[in-house]
C-alpha positions in Angstrom: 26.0 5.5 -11.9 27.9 2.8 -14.4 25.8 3.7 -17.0 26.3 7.7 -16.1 30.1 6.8 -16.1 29.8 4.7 -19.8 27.8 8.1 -21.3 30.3 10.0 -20.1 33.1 8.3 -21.6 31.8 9.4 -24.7 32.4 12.9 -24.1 36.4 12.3 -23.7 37.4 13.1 -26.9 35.8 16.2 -27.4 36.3 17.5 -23.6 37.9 21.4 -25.4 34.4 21.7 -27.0 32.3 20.6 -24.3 34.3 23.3 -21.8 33.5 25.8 -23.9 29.9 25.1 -24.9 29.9 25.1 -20.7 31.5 28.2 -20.9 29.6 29.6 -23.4 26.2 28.8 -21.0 27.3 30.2 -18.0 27.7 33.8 -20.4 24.3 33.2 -21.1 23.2 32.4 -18.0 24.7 35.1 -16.6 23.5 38.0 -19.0 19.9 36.5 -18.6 20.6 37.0 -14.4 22.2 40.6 -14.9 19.2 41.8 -16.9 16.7 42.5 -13.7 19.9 43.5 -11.4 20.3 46.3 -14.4 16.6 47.6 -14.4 16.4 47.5 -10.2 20.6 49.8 -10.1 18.2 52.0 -12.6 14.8 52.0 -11.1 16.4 52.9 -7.9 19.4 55.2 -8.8 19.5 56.9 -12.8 16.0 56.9 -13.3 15.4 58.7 -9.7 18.0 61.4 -10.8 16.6 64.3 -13.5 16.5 64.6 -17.1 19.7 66.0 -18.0 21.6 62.9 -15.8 19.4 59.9 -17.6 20.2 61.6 -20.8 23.6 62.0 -20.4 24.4 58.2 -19.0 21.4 56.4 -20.8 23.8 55.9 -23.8 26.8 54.5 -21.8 24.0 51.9 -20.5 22.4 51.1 -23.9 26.6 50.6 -25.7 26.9 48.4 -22.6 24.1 46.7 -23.3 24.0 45.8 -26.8 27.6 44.7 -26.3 26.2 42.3 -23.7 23.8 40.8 -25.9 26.2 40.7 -28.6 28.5 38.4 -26.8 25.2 36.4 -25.8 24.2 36.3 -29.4 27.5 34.2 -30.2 27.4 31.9 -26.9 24.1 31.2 -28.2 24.9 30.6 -31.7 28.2 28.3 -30.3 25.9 26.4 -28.0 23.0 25.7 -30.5 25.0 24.7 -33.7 28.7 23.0 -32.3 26.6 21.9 -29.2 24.8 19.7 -31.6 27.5 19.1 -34.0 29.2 17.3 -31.2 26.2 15.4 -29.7 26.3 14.2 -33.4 30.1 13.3 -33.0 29.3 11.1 -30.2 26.1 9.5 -32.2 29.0 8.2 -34.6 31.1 7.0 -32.6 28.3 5.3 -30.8 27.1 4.2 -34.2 30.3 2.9 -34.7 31.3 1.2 -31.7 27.6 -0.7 -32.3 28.1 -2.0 -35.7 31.4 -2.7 -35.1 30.2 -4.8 -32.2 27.4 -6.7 -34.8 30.4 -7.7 -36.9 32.4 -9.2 -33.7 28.9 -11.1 -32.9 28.8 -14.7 -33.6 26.5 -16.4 -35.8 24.3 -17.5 -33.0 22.8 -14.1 -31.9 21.5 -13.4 -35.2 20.1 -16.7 -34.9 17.9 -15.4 -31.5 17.6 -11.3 -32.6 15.9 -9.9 -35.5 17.3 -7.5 -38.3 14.9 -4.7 -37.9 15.4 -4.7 -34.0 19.2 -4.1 -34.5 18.3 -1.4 -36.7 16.2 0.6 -34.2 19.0 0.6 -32.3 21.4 1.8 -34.9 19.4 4.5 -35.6 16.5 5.6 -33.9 18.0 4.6 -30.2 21.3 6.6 -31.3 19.3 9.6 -32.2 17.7 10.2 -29.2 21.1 9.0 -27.6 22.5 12.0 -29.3 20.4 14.7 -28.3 20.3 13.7 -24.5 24.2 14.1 -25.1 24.1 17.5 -26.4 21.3 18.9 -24.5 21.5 17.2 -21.2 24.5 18.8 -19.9 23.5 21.8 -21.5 20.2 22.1 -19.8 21.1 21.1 -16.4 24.3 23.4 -16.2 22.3 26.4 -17.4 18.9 25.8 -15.7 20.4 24.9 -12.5 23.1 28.3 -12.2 19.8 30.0 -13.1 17.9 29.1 -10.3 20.2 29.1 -8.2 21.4 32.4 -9.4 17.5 33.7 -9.3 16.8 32.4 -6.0 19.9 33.9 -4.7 18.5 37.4 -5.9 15.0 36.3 -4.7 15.9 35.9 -1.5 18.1 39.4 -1.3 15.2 40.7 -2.1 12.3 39.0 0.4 13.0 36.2 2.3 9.6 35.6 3.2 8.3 35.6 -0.1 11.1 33.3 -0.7 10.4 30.5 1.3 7.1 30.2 0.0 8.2 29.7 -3.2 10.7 27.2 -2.0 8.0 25.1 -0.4 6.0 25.0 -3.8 8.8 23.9 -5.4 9.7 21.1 -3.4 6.2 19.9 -3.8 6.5 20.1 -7.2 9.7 18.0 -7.8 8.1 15.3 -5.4 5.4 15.1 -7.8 7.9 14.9 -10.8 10.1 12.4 -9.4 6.8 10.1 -8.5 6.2 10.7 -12.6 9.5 10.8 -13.8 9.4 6.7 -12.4 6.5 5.8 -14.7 7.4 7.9 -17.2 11.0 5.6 -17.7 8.9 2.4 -17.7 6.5 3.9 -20.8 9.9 5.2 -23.1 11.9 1.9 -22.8 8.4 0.1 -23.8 7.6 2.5 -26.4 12.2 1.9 -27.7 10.3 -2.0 -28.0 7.4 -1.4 -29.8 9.0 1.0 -33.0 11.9 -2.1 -32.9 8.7 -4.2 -33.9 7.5 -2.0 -36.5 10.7 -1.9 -37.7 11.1 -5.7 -37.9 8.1 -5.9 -39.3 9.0 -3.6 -42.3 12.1 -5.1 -42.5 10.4 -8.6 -42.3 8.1 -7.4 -45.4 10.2 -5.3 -47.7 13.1 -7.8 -47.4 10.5 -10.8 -48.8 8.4 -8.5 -51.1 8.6 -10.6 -54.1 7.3 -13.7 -52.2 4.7 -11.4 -50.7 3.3 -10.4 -53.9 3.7 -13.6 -55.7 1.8 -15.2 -53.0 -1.2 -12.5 -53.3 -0.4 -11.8 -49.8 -0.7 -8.3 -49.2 -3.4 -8.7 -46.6 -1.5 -11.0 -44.7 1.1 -8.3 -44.6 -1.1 -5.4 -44.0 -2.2 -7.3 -41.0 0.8 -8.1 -39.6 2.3 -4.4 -39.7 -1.1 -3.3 -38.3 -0.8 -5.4 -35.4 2.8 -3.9 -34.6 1.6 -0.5 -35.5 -1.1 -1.0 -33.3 1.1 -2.2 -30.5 2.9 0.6 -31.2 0.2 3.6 -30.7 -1.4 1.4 -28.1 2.6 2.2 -26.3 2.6 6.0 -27.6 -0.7 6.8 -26.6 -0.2 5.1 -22.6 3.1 7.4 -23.1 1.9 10.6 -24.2 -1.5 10.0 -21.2 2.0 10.4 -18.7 3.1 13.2 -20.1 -0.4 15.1 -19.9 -0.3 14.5 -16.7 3.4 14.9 -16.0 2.5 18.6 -18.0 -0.6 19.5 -16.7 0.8 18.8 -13.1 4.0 21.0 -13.2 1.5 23.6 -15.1 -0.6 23.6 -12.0 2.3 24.1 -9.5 3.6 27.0 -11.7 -0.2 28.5 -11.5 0.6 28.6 -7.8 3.9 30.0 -7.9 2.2 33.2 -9.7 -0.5 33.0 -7.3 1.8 33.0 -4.2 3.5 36.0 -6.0 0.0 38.0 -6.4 -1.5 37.2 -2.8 1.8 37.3 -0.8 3.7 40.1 -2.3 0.4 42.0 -2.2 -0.1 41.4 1.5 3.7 42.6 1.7 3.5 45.9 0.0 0.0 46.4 2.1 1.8 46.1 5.1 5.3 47.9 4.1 7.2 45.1 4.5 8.3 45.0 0.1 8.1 48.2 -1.8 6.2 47.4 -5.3 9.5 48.4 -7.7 11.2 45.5 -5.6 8.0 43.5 -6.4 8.1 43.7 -10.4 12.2 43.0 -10.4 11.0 39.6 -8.0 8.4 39.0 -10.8 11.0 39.3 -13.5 13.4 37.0 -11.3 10.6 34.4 -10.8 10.3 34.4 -14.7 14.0 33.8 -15.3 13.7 31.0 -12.0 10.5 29.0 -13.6 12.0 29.1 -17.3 14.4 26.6 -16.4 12.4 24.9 -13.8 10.3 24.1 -17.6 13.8 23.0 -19.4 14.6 20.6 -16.7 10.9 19.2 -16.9 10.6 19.0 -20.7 13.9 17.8 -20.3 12.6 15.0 -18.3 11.1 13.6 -21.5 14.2 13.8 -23.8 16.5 12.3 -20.5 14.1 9.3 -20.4 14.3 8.6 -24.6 18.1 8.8 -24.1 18.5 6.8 -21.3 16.2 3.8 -22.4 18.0 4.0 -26.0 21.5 3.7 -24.2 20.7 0.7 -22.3 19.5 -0.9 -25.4 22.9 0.5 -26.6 24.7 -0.9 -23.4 22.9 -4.1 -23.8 24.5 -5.3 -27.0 27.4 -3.2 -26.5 28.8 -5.1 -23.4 27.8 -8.7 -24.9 30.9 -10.9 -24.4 31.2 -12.7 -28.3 31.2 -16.3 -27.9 33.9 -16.9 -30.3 36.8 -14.9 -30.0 40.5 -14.8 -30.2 42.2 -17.0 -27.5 44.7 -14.2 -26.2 48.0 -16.5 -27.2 46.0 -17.5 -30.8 48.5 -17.9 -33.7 48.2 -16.9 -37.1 47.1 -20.6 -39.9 50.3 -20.2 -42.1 51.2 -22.3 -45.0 47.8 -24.6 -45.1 47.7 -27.8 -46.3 44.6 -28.7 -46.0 44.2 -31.6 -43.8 40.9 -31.6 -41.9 40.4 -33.7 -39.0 37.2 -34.1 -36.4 37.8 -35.4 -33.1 34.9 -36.6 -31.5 32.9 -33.8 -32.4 29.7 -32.5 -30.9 27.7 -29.6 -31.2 24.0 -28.5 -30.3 22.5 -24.8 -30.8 20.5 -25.2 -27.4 21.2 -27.0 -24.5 19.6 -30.7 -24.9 19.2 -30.5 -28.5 22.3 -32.3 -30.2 22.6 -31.6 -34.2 26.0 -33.6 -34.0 27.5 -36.7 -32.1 30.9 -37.9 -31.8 31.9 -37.1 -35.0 35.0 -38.3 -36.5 36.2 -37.6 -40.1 40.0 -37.1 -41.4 40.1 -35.3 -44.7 43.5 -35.5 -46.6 45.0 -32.3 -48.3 43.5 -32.3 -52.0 41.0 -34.5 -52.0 37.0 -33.9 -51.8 34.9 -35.2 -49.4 31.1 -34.7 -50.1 28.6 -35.1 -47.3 24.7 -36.1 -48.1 22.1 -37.4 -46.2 18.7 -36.6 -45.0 17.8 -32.4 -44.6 18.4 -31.5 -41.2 21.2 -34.2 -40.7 23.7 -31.8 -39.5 26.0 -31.4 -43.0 25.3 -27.8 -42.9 26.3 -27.3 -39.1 29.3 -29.5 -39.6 30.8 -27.4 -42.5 30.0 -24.4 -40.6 32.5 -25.2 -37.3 35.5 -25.3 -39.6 35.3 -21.5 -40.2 34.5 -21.2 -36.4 30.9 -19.7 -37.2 29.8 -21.6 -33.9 31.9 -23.6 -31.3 32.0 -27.0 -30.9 30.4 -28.0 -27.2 32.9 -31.2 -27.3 35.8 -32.4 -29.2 38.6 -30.7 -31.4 38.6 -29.7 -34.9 42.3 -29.4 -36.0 43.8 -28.3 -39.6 47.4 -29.6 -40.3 47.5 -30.6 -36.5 46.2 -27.5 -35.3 43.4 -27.1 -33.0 41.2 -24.4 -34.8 40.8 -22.7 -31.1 44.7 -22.1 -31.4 44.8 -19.7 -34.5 43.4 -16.2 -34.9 39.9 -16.3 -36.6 41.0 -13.6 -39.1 43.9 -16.0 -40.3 41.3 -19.4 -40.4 38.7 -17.6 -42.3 41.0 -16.3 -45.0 41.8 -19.6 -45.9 38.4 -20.8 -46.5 36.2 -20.1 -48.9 32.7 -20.8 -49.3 30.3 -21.2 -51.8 26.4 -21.5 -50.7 23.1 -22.0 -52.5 21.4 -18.9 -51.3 24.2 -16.1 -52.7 24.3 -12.8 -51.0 25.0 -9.9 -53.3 26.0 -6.8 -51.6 25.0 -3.5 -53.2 26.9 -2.0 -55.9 28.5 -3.3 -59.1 29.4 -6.8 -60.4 33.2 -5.4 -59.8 32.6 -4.4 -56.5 31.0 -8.1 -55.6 33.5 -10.2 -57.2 36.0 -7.9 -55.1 34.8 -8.7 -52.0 37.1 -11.9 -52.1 39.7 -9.7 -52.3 40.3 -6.3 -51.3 42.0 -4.1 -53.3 42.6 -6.8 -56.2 43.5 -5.6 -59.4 41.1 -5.2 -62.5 43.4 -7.7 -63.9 42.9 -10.0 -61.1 39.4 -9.4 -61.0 38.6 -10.2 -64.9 40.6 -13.6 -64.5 38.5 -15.0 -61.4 35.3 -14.0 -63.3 36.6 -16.0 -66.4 37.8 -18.8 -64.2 33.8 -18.7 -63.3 32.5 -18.7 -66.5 30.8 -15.2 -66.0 33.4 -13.3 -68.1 31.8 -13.5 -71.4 27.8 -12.5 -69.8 29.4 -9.7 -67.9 31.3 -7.9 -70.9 27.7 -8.4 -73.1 26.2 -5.9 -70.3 26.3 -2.0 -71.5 27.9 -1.0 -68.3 30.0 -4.5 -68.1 31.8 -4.9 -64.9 30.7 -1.3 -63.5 27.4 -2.9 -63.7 24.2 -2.2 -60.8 22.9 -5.7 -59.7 20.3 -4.3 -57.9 19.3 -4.4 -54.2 20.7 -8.4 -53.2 21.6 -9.1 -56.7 17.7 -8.8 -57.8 18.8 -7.7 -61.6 20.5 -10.8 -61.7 19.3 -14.5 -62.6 20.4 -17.4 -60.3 22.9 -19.0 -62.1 24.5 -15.7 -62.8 24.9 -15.0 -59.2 26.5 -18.1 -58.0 29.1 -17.9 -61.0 29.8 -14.2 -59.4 30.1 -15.4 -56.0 32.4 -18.8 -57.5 34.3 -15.7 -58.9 34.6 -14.6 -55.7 35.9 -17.5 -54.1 38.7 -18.0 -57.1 40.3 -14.1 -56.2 40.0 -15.2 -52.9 42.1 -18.7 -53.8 41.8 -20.1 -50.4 43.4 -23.6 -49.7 39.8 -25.3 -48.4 36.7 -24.9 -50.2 33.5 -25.8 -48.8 30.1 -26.0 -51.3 26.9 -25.9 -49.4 24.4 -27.6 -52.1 26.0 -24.7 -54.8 24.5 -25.8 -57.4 20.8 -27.5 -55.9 18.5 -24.1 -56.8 19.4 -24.4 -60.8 17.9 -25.2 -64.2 20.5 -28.3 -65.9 22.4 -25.3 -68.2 23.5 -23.2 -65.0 24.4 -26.5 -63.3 26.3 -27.3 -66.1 28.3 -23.7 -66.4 28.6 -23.8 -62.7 29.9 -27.9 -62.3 32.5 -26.4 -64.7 32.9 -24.0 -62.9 33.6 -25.8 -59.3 35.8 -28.2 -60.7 38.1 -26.1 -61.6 38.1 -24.1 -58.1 38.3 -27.9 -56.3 41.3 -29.0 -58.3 44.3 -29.1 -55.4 41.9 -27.5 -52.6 40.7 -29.7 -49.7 37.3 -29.5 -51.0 34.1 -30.2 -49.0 30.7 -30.7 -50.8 27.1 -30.6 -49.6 24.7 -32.4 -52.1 21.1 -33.3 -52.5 21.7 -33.7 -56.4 24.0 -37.2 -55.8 25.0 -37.2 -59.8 27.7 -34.2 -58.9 29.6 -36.2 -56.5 30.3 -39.4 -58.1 33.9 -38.4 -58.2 34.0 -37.3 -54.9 37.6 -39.1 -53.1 35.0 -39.9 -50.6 31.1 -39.7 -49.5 29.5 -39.5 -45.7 26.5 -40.3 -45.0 25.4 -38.4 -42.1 21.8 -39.1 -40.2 20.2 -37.5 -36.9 24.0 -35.9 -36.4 26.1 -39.5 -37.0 27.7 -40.5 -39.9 26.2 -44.0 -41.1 27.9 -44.6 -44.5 31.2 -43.6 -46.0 33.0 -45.0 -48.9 33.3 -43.6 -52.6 30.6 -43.8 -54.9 30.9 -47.8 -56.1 31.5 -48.9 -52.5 28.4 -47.1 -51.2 26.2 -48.2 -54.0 27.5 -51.9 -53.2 26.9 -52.0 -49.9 22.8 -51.1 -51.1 22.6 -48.9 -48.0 21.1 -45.6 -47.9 23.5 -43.6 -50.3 22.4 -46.2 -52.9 18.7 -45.9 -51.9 18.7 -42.2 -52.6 20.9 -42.8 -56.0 18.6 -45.4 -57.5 15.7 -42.6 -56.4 17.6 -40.4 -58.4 18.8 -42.5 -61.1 15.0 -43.2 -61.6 14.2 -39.8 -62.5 13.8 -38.0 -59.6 17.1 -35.5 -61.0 16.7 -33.4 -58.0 15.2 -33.9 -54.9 15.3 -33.0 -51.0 16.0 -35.7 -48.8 13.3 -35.1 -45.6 13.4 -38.9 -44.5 15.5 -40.9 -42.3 
């Protein structure tokens, strides 16, 4: 019953239509129910008079008719195309409310769910979602006032005949309801298995040009057959329920005929039923087993819906893990200052990635972090913007705990630049405006040539109206992080954190782009993340950080004096090694 009460919720804003698409099927109903009543008043009455009378009032009866099934014609037309057009309303809202509740979702469940999964459910799920909407009420209202309606008009006419029919089909629902229960199980596993194709084409697509680079097409091939396969192997155990759930209602309708044939028979052989009252109760048992089939063929479409909207409910009612505390206030007039209070943090329980750390960074100045991969600098740059909590200790920005302020407020003044650059479909305008929503073209052009990308982008034929291609793919490297740096400037936050921006490029884009970043650090508390130790020499100060603990901090000549760690890895570099990954302790 909650989850009845949540689907119906979504029918509030369109109550007007939904009366009248009920309106609209009771007309229908009700001519469908008339149409035996008709041919029984004439069987019995007009057509027993003579020629002259049947000729005279014939007419009256056929206007009267074809204005009937006029008016049907237009319920019918109501019901099939706005019926629909509002399950699709409530499909996007649905869609919305979903995707809407994806971008409230913190970093850590797309950590633990995959991309294609959440895609079955914005689409697939909704779909069938949609239809149940518009055809669920719909069927139920309609088939149920028709056999009521019918067996009411069955029974006027032989009670007898009547009850057996009622006993056949209470044996029959028994049978659908014992079906109906395995039925649910097979849908909501089959709503599983097309998420796993769908991940796996996601998956696939998504990393095509390693895939083919690799020669790995096989590997690939046999990956999506396995989740294709798992996939029929849940479509075929599903469709083997509904041949049964089929051929079972088929056989109990076979009887209801049969109990027609052999009872009303034995009824007009012994005077109790006249046969003109026998063909008007075959015409009524046509009009009480039509919707007997809706509401059983409806069974399959109820069971799609309802599996799809728990998958819908399930991420729906997720509480987000990092939210606004209900007092938060907005970050005005940053400084800069960063402190960490005996920070800690682990993605699962047991696992640290950070201990007790404390740093105080001053407004301004530029603190790079280095140290082995997996060390924790990426985590600890990524609880300033609140991407994940802390499970212990404070981070606070002029003296304010970053719990305290509104997440919308926090985020806008930080920006960050990262080694693996997302480019969003569309133009090189449209990316570089992402850091700022309705900026100018003016305002645009200046970030790009505080980047350094100016001058590239006006040599393009379509210059900043130009396609970058499906995640920048047109694109080389360097020319991506300089859009994304540009992105960052027309953002102009007051901290900037570089997550190893420059690591993943040939010497010339490092150099354009080291340009590039020192221009967006000047007077921004600035962060840095480096494997490549020759762009932080001038940092105000380095951290050493190891197994989640800082081990070292000093600026460059006091590290390389004490000939700890930091100057191990610098005399590595310093001997050649330009650029290198740091996997040891």
């Amino acid at each position: 019953m909650s989850i009845f009460k949540k689907f119906i919720n979504y029918y509030k804003p369109y109550k007007k239509l939904f009366y009248f698409d009920m309106f609209c099927a009771i007309i229908v109903s009700i001519v469908d129910l008339a149409f035996p009543q008709i041919l029984k008043y004439l069987t019995n009455g007009l057509f027993t008079k003579g020629t002259s009378v049947i000729v005279k009032y014939i007419g009256i009866v056929a206007i009267l008719m074809f204005v009937m099934y006029i008016i049907r014609t237009y319920c019918e037309y109501f019901i099939t195309s706005w019926g629909h057009i509002m399950g699709a309303n409530m499909e996007s809202n649905m869609r919305q409310d979903l995707f809407d509740q994806y971008q409230r979702l913190s970093f850590s469940y797309y950590d633990q769910n995959n991309t294609g999964d959440m895609m079955s459910k914005l689409v697939s799920d909704l779909f069938d979602i949609s239809e149940l909407a518009h055809h669920g009420p719909e069927n139920i209202f309609i088939s149920t006032f028709k056999i009521v309606g019918s067996f009411i008009f069955l029974a006027f006419i032989s009670v007898p005949l009547t009850m057996i029919l009622v006993v056949i089909t209470i044996a029959m629902l028994v049978f659908c309801l014992i079906l109906n229960r395995k039925m649910q199980a097979t849908f909501t596993d089959n709503r599983k298995k097309i998420a796993g194709v769908n991940s796996a084409v996601q998956d696939s697509l998504s990393g095509i040009r390693v895939v083919k680079s690799f020669a790995n097409e096989d590997i690939e091939h046999e990956k999506f057959d396995y989740s294709n396969r798992m996939f029929l192997n849940s479509k075929t155990a599903q469709y083997k329920m509904m041949g049964k759930y089929h051929a079972g209602t088929s056989f109990f309708k076979g009887l209801l005929y049969l109990a027609i044939i052999v009872c009303g028979g034995l009824f007009v052989a012994y005077g109790k039923m006249n046969v003109a009252d026998l063909a008007v109760y075959a015409l009524y048992i046509g009009i009480f087993i039509t919707p007997v089939e809706v509401l059983i063929n409806f069974t399959e479409q109820f069971q799609k819906g309802y599996a799809g909207f728990k998958r819908f409910l399930d991420v729906i009612e997720l509480n987000p893990d990092i939210v606004d505390k209900n007092e938060a206030d907005e970050l005005k007039n940053v400084g800069g200052n960063i402190d960490f209070n005996n920070v800690s943090f682990s993605y699962e329980e047991g696992s640290k990635v950070l201990s007790n750390i404390n740093i105080h960074i001053k407004k301004g100045k530029t603190v790079a972090l280095v140290g082995p991969s997996g060390g924790g600098k990426t985590t600890l740059c990524s609880l300033i913007p609140r991407f994940y909590d802390v499970d212990k200790g404070d981070i606070l920005i002029d003296g304010q705990n970053i719990k305290d302020v509104t997440l919308k407020s926090l985020r806008n003044s930080i920006g960050v630049v990262q080694q693996d650059v997302y480019m969003f479909g569309g133009s090189i305008k449209d990316n570089i405006a992402y850091g700022k929503p309705g900026a100018t073209d003016e305002e645009i052009i200046e970030a790009a040539k505080n980047a350094n990308i100016h001058d590239f982008i006006m040599e393009l034929e379509d210059g900043y109206d130009t396609y970058v291609g499906e995640r920048g793919t047109r694109l080389s490297g360097g020319q991506k992080q300089r859009i994304s740096i540009a992105r960052v400037f027309l953002k102009n936050p007051e901290i900037l954190i570089l997550d190893e921006a420059t690591s993943a490029l040939d010497n010339e884009s490092e150099r354009h782009i080291q340009l590039s970043l020192e221009k967006l650090s000047k007077d921004r508390t600035t962060i840095v993340i480096a494997h490549r130790l020759s762009t932080i020499k001038n940092a105000d100060e380095i951290i050493v950080i190891v197994n989640g603990r800082t081990t070292e901090r000093g600026n460059h000549k006091d590290l390389i004096a004490k000939n700890g760690l930091y100057a191990k890895y610098y005399n590595m570099q310093f001997e050649g090694l330009e650029k290198f990954d740091i996997y040891e302790d």
